[in-house]
Every structure is written in structure tokens, then in C-alpha cells.
C-alpha positions as CSV (number, residue, x, y, z in Angstrom):
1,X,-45.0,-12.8,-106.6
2,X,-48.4,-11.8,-107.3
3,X,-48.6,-10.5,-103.9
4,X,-45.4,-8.5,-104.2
5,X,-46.5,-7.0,-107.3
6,X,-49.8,-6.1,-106.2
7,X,-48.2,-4.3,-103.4
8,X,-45.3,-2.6,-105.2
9,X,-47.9,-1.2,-107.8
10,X,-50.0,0.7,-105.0
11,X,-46.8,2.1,-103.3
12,X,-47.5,-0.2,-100.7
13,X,-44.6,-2.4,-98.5
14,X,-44.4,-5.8,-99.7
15,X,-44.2,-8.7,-96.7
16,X,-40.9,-9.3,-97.9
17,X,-37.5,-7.8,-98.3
18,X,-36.3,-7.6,-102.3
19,X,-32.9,-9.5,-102.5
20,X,-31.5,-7.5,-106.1
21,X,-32.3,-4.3,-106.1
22,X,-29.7,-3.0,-108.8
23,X,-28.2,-0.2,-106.6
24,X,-25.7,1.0,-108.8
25,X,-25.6,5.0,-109.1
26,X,-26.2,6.4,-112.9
27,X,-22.9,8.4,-114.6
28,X,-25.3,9.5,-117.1
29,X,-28.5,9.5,-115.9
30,X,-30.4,10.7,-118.5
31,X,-33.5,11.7,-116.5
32,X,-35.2,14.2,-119.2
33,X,-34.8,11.8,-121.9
34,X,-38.8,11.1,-122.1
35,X,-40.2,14.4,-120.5
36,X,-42.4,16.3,-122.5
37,X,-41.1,20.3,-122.0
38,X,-40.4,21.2,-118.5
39,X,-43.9,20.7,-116.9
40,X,-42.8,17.1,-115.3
41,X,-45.2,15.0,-117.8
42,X,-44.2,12.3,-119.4
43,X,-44.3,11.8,-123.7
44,X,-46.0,8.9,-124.9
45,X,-43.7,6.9,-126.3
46,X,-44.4,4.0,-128.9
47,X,-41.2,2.3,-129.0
48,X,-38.0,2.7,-126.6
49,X,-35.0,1.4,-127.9
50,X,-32.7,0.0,-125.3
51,X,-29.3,-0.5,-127.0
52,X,-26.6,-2.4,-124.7
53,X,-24.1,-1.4,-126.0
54,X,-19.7,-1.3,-125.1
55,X,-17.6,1.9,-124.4
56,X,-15.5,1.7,-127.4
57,X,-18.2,0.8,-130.1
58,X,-19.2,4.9,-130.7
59,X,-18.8,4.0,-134.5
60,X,-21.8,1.1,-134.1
61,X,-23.7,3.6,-132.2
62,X,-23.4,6.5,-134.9
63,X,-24.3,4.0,-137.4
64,X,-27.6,3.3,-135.3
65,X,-28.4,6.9,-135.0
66,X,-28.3,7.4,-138.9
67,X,-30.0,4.2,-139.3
68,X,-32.7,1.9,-137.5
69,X,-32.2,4.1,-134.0
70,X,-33.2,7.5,-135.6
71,X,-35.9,8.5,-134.0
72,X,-37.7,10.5,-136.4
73,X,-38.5,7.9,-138.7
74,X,-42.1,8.2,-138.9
75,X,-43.5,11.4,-138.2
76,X,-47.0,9.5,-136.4
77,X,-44.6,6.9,-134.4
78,X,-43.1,8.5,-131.3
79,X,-39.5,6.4,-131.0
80,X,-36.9,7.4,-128.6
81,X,-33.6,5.4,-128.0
82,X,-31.2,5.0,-125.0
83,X,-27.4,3.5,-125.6
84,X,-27.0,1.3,-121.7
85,X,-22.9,1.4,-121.1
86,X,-21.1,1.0,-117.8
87,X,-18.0,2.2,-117.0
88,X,-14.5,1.3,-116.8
89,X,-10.7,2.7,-115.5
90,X,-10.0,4.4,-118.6
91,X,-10.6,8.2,-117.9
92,X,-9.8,9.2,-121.7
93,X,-12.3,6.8,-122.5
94,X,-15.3,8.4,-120.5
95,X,-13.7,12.1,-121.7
96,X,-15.0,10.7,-124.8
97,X,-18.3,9.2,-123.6
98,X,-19.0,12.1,-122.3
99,X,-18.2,14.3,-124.9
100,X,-20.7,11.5,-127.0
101,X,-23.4,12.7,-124.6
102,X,-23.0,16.2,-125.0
103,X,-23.5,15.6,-128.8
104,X,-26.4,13.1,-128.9
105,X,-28.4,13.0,-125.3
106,X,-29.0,9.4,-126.1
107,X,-26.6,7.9,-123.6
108,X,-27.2,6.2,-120.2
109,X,-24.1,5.0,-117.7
110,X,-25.0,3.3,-114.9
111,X,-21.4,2.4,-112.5
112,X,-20.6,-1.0,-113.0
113,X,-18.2,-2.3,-114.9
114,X,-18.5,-2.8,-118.7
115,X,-17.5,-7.1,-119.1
116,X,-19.7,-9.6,-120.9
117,X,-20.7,-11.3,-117.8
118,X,-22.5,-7.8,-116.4
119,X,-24.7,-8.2,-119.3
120,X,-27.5,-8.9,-116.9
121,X,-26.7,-6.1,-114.6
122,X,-27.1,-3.4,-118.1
123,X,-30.2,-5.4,-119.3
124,X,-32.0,-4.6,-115.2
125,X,-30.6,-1.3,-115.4
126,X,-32.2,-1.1,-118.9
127,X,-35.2,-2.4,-117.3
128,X,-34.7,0.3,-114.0
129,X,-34.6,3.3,-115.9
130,X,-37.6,2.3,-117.8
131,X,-39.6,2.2,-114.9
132,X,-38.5,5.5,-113.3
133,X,-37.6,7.6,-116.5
134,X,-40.0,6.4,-119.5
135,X,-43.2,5.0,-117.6
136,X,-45.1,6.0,-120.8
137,X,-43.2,3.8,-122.8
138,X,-45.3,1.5,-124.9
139,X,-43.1,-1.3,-126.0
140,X,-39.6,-1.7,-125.5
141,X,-36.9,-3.2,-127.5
142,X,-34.3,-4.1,-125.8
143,X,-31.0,-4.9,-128.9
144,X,-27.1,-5.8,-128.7
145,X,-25.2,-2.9,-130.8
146,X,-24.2,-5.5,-133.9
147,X,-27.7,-6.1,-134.6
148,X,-30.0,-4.7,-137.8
149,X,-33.4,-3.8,-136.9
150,X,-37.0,-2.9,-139.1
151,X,-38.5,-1.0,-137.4
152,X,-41.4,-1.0,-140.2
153,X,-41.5,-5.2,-139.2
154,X,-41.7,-4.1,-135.7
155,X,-44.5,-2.5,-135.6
156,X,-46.1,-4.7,-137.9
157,X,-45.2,-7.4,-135.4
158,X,-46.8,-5.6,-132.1
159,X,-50.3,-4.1,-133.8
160,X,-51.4,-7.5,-133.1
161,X,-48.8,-10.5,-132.1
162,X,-51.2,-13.2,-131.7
163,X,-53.1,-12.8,-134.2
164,X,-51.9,-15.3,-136.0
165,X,-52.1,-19.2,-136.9
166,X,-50.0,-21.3,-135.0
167,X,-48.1,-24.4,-136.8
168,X,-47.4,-27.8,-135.5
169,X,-44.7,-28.2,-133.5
170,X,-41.3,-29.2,-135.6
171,X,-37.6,-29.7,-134.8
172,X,-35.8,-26.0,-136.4
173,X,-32.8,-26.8,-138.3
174,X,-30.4,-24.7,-138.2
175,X,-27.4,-25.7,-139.7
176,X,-26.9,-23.3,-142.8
177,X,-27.6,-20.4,-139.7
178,X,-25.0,-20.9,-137.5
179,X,-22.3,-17.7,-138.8
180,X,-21.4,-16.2,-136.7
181,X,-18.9,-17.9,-134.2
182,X,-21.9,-19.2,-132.1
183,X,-20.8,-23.0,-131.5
184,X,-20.2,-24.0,-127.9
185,X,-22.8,-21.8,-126.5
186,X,-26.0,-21.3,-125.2
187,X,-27.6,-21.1,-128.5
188,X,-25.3,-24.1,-129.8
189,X,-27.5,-26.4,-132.4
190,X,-27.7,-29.4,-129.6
191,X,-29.8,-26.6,-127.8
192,X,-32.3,-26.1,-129.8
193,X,-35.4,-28.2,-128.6
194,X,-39.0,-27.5,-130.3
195,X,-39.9,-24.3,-131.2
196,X,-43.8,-22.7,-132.3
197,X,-43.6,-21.4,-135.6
198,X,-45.8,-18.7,-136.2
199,X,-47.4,-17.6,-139.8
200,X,-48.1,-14.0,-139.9
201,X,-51.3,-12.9,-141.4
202,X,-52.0,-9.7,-143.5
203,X,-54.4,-7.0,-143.4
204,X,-54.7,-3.8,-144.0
205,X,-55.3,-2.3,-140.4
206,X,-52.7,0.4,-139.2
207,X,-49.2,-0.3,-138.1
208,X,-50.0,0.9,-134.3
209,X,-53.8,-0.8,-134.3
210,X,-52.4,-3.1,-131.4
211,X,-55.9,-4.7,-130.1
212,X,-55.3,-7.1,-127.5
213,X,-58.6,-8.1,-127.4
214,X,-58.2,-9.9,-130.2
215,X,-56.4,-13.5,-128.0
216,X,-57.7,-12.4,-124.6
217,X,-54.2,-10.9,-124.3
218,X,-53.1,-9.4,-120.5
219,X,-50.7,-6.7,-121.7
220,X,-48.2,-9.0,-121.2
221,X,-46.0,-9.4,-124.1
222,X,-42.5,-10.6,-123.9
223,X,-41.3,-11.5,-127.6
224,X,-38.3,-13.2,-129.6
225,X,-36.4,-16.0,-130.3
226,X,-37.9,-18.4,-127.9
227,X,-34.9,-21.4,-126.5
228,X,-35.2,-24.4,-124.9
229,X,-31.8,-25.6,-123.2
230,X,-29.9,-26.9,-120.5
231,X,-27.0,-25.7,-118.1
232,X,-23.6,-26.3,-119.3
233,X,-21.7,-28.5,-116.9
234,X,-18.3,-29.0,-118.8
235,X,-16.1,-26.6,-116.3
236,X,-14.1,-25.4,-119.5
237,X,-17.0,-23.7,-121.3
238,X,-17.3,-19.8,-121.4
239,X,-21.2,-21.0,-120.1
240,X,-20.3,-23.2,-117.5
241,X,-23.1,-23.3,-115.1
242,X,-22.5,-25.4,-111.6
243,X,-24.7,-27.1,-110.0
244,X,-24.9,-24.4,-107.7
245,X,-25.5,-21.7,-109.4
246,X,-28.6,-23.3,-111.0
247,X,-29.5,-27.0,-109.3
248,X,-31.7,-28.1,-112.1
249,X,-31.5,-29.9,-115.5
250,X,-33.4,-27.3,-117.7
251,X,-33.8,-23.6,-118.1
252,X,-37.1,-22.0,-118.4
253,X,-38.0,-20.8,-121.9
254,X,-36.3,-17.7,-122.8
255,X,-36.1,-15.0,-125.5
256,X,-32.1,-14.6,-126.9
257,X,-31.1,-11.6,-125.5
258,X,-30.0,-10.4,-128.9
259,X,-33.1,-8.5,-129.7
260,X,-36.7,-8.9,-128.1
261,X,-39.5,-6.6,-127.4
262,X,-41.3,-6.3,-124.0
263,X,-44.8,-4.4,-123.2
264,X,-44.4,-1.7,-120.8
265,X,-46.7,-3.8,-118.1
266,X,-44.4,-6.5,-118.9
267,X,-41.5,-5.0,-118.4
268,X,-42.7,-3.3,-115.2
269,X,-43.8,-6.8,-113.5
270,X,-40.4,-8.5,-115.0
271,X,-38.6,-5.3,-113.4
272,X,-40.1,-5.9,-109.4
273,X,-40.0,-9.8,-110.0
274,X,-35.7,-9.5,-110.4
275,X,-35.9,-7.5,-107.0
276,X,-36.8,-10.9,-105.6
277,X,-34.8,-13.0,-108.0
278,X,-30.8,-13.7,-107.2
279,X,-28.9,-13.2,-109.9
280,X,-27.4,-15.1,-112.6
281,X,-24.3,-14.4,-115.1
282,X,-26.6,-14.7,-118.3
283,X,-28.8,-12.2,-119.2
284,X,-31.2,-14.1,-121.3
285,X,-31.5,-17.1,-118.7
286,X,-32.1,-14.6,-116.5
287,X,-34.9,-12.9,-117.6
288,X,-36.5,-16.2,-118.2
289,X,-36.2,-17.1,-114.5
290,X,-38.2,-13.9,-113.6
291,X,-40.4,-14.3,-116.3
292,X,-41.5,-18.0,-115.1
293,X,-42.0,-16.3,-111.5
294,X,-44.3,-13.8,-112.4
295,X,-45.9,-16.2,-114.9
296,X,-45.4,-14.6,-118.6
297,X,-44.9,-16.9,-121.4
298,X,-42.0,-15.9,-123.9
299,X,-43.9,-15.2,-127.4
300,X,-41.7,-17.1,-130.0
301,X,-41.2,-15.2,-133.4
302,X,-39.0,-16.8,-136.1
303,X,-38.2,-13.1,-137.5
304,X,-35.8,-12.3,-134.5
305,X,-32.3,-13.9,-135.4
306,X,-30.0,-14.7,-133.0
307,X,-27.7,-15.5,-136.1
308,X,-26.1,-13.8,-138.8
309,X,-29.2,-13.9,-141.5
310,X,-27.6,-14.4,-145.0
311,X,-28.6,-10.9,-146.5
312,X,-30.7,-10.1,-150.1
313,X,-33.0,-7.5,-150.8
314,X,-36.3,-9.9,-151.0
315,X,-34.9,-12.1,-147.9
316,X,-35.2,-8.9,-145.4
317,X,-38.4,-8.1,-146.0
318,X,-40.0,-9.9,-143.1
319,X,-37.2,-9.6,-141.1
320,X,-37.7,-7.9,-137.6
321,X,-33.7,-8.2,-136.2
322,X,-30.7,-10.1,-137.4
323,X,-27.4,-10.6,-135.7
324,X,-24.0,-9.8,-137.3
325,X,-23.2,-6.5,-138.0
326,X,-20.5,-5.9,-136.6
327,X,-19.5,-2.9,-139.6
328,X,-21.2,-0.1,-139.2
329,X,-20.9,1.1,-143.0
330,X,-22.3,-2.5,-143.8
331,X,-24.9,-1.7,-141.6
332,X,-26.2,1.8,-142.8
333,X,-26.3,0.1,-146.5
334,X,-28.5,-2.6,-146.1
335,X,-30.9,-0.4,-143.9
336,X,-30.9,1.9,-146.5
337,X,-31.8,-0.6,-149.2
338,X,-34.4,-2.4,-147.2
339,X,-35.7,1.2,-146.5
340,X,-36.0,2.6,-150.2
341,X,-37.6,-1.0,-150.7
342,X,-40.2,-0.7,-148.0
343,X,-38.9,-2.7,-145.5
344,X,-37.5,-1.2,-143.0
């Protein structure tokens, strides 16, 4: 892969053919989205936000937009956001995506159809449009549309992700976390193996001071909630995995596809890598397989929850994302709160 990346990245022809290339033609392309005026250039952009997100959920998507998506939350932090749908039969349902478009310019289509197990087809496409469309991007969040986000904790988070202590090695337990309708699946408690648990340290250095110097770091940053876990073999299982589809007895570490932040030279070598990577049904796996063949290491950070984080005032201030909010109004309340506190 090294090869092929060095190639790709000088507009040269790799030695061999890509086997995924994510072909599908945009419905909404959204081409301009990161263009600065109409001279061609593109804006510098701190954080993208990558929302995958279902035809019918336009409530969850305004709540976004008048909470942790809006884009002019700090006036020094450039953030744009894109909402990744596909399509489906239902023409009165894209009169009405379309007529969302008009309003809010934040929409991207892409023409597959919209079902759980295309998830990884919207997260490449995600990744696609990135790479031709927002090449400027700094860092980019990729988020499921019933998730809260801070982005005050995000940026705290990539100033300077390894600058930090690293703790032993322990078993997580996560038996008052599980809220959220979770058992059976990929992220069941059985398949949670050992985990690094990182302490943040303080300072008082900028929110966008992001030194990689700091840990000898490539550029490469590919960050979440970190799993350890194996196929499921039992035929009845929403996550059944066969023996052809993935021969071996373990994943590769992956982030939960929930919420997790890439670099944009991550992202752009995870991007090429899938062209030569077949694909599989589960986003999350997926991008760990491409990440182990172009040899990043997920970041583990405990503040990304794949669950449904028990909410207080005090208990969201570190957090980064949290699963569960599936009610938009819910949603726009505790941003709000953590925002008058400082938190989000």
C-alpha cells in the first residue's frame, strides 16, 4: 500500500488496479460547499462535520444545525458540516430532501440506497467527497445523527492528542453503560477486550495549538472509542459474519463508528487504501481493515461514547460525543446547558 499511495499522491498510475472505487453518482453533490468565493480556492477548514444521517430524520438534522453542527460557533474556528444520505423509491420523500437543500446547503446524496448495511458505502462516500470537495479540511468528524457532540472538547482533544499520560492497561467495565439497546452486537460487553485509558492533561495553550511535534506524530490521527472483537458466527445475529466474508478469528482495532475524528492526511490515505480493500457490511470493521493496511493505529479516547452517557451538568464536561439522542428537543437542551456552562 505504501507504493500505491505514493503513486496516487503524485497523480501517478499505481501497478495495480483499485478493486472499490465507490462509483456511485452524487444527487446532491454539493461541490461549493468548501470554496472560498468563486475564484476556485479552497477555505481552510478546521473541523468538517460528516453527519450520516437517514432520509426521514430532518427533525435530528435541524436540531444539529441549531446546536453542535452550527457552524458559526466560534468566530476564530472555521466549522463547516455536511448531512451524507442516499436515496430511496419515495419521490415525495426526496421532494422534500430537496426542498431541505434549498434551505440549508448542508446536504450531500450520493445514489445508493439508504439501509443500515450501506453504512459503509455513506462513511467512503463521506470519505470521497472529502478528498475531492474539502481537501483543506483539517480534521474531520465523521457522527451518526442521534449523537451529542462538544465541540469545545473537540478541539481541546486535537490541539495535542498525545500529549498525554498513558495508564496501565485494565479490563473497562461497562455494565451500568449499556442503554441503549446495544446487547447482541458488535459492541456487546463479551467484546470488549483491553482498552488504553488516557488522562488528559491541562494547560493553558490555545484550543487550535495542535503541535504534533510534541509525540513524533505523522499527521496521522484516527481517534475514538478504540474495540477489540471478534466475528459473529451464530447465523441468527443481525452481525453475523461467515467465514467467508472474513476467514479470521479477530478484527483489527477499530474506532465505533458512532463518532470519531480523522486528520485530513489520514483520511486521505484511509480514502485510496478502501480502493484496494473489498468491502465489508460494517462500517466500523471496515475502516479498521484499511486502517491496518496502510498502517495507522486507532487513538483510543474514553470521552467518545458509543453508549447512551447518563447525563448531569458536571458529568458532560469532558465529554467529546455521546450516543442516544434520539429527541431532537432533548438534544438542543442539554447542548444548551453544557454551552452556558462552558462545555460545549
Amino acid at each position: 500500500m505504501e507504493e500505491v499511495l505514493v503513486a496516487l499522491k503524485n497523480n501517478e498510475k499505481p501497478a495495480y488496479k483499485p478493486v472499490n472505487e465507490f462509483n456511485y453518482p452524487y444527487r446532491i453533490s454539493n461541490n461549493k460547499k468548501c470554496l472560498q468565493g468563486n475564484d476556485g480556492n479552497y477555505e481552510k477548514v478546521v473541523i468538517l462535520y460528516i453527519i450520516k444521517s437517514a432520509l426521514c430524520n430532518q427533525s435530528k438534522r435541524d436540531a444539529i444545525r441549531k446546536s453542535w453542527g452550527w457552524e458559526n460557533r466560534f468566530s476564530d474556528v472555521n466549522i463547516k458540516r455536511i448531512f451524507m444520505l442516499g436515496v430511496s423509491s419515495d419521490l415525495s420523500l426526496q421532494d422534500k430532501i430537496d426542498e431541505e437543500y434549498a434551505r440549508n446547503k448542508d446536504l450531500v446524496q450520493a445514489d445508493f440506497i439508504d439501509s443500515y448495511y450501506n453504512n459503509t458505502l455513506k462513511t467512503m462516500m463521506g470519505f470521497k467527497w472529502t478528498v475531492q470537495n474539502c481537501p483543506k479540511a483539517q480534521f474531520i468528524m465523521f457522527v451518526d445523527d442521534d449523537m451529542y457532540v462538544s465541540t469545545k472538547n473537540l478541539l481541546k482533544f486535537i490541539r495535542n492528542p498525545f500529549n498525554k499520560r498513558v495508564g496501565f492497561r485494565r479490563k473497562r467495565d461497562l455494565s451500568n453503560s449499556f442503554l441503549s439497546n446495544r446487547k447482541g452486537n458488535l459492541y456487546s460487553k463479551e467484546s470488549v477486550s483491553e482498552t488504553l485509558r488516557i488522562d488528559r492533561n491541562s494547560n493553558s495553550r490555545k484550543l487550535l495549538e495542535f503541535d504534533p511535534v510534541l509525540s513524533a506524530f505523522d499527521g496521522r490521527l484516527l481517534a475514538g472509542y478504540v474495540f477489540f472483537s471478534s466475528p459473529m458466527r451464530h447465523k441468527s445475529s443481525k452481525w453475523y459474519i461467515s467465514l467467508t466474508e472474513y476467514p479470521f478469528s479477530k478484527y483489527p482495532p477499530y474506532v465505533t463508528a458512532g463518532a470519531y475524528v480523522v486528520s485530513y492526511p489520514a483520511l486521505e490515505d484511509l480514502y485510496y487504501t478502501s480502493m484496494y480493500t473489498q468491502h465489508f457490511k460494517f462500517d466500523d470493521v471496515y475502516l479498521g481493515i484499511v486502517a491496518k493496511k496502510c498502517g495507522i493505529s486507532p487513538l483510543h479516547n474514553e470521552h467518545f461514547y458509543f453508549w447512551r452517557e447518563p447525563y448531569s451538568k458536571e458529568g458532560y464536561s469532558n465529554v467529546i460525543a455521546s450516543h442516544g439522542f434520539d429527541d431532537p428537543d432533548e438534544l438542543k437542551k442539554v447542548w444548551e446547558e453544557q454551552r452556558s456552562l462552558g462545555h460545549a
